[in-house]
C-alpha positions in Angstrom: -21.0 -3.2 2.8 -17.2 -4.0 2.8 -15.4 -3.7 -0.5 -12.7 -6.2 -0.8 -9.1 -4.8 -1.4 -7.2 -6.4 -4.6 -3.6 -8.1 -3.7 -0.7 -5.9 -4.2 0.2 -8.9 -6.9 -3.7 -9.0 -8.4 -3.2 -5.4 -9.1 0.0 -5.0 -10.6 0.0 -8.1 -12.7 3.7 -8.4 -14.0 5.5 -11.1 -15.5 6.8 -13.9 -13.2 10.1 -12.7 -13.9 9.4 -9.5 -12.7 7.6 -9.8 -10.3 9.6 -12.3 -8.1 12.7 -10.3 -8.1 13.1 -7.5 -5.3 13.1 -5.0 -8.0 9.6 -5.8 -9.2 8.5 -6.2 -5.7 9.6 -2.8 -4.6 8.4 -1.2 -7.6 4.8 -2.9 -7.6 4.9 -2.0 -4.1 5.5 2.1 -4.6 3.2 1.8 -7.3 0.6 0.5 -4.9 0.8 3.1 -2.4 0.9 6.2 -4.8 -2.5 4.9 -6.3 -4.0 4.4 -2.9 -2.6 7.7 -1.8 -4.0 9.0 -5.0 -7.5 7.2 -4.0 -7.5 8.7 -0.3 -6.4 12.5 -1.8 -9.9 11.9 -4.4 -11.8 10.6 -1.3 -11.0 13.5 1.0 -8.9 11.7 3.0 -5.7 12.1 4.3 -3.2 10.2 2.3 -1.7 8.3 5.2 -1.2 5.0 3.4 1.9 3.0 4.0 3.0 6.0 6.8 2.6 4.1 9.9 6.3 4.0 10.4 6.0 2.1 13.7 3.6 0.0 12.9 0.6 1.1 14.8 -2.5 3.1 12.9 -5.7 4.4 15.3 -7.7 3.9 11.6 -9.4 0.6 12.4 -12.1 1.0 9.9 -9.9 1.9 6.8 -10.5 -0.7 4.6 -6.5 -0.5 3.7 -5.7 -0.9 7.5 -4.0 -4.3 7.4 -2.2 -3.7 4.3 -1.2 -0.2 5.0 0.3 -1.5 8.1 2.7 -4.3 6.8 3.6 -2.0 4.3 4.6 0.5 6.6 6.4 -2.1 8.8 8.7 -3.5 5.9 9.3 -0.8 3.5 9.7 2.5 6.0 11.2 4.1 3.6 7.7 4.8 1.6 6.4 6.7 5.0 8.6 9.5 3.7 7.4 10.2 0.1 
């Protein structure tokens, strides 16, 4: 069974004033990874989302894969929190 992921915007439903500055994107964005973090922590998981610094991720069957990744690749700054 694969469980469908929500968009980063579907989640974190903000005004469109908000949301399509860089502030609001940045913001929904960390907000996003601390609750999947969160999510992977109650899991017993390693919190790893948005860490793949370089890009590349051997966790092919995380259902966060794709996501995690392009986070990691445009906001590297989030692998360090």
């Amino acid at each position: 069974m694969t469980r469908t992921v929500p968009t980063l915007l579907e989640k974190c439903a903000l005004p469109p004033d908000v949301s399509e500055t860089l502030e609001g994107v940045v913001m929904m964005t960390a907000l996003r990874v601390k609750e999947i973090r969160e999510r992977q922590r109650k899991e017993g998981h390693f919190d790893c989302f948005g860490r793949a610094a370089s890009g590349y991720c051997d966790q092919h069957q995380c259902i966060y894969h794709a996501e995690c990744t392009s986070i990691s690749l445009a906001m590297p700054e989030l692998a360090a929190t």
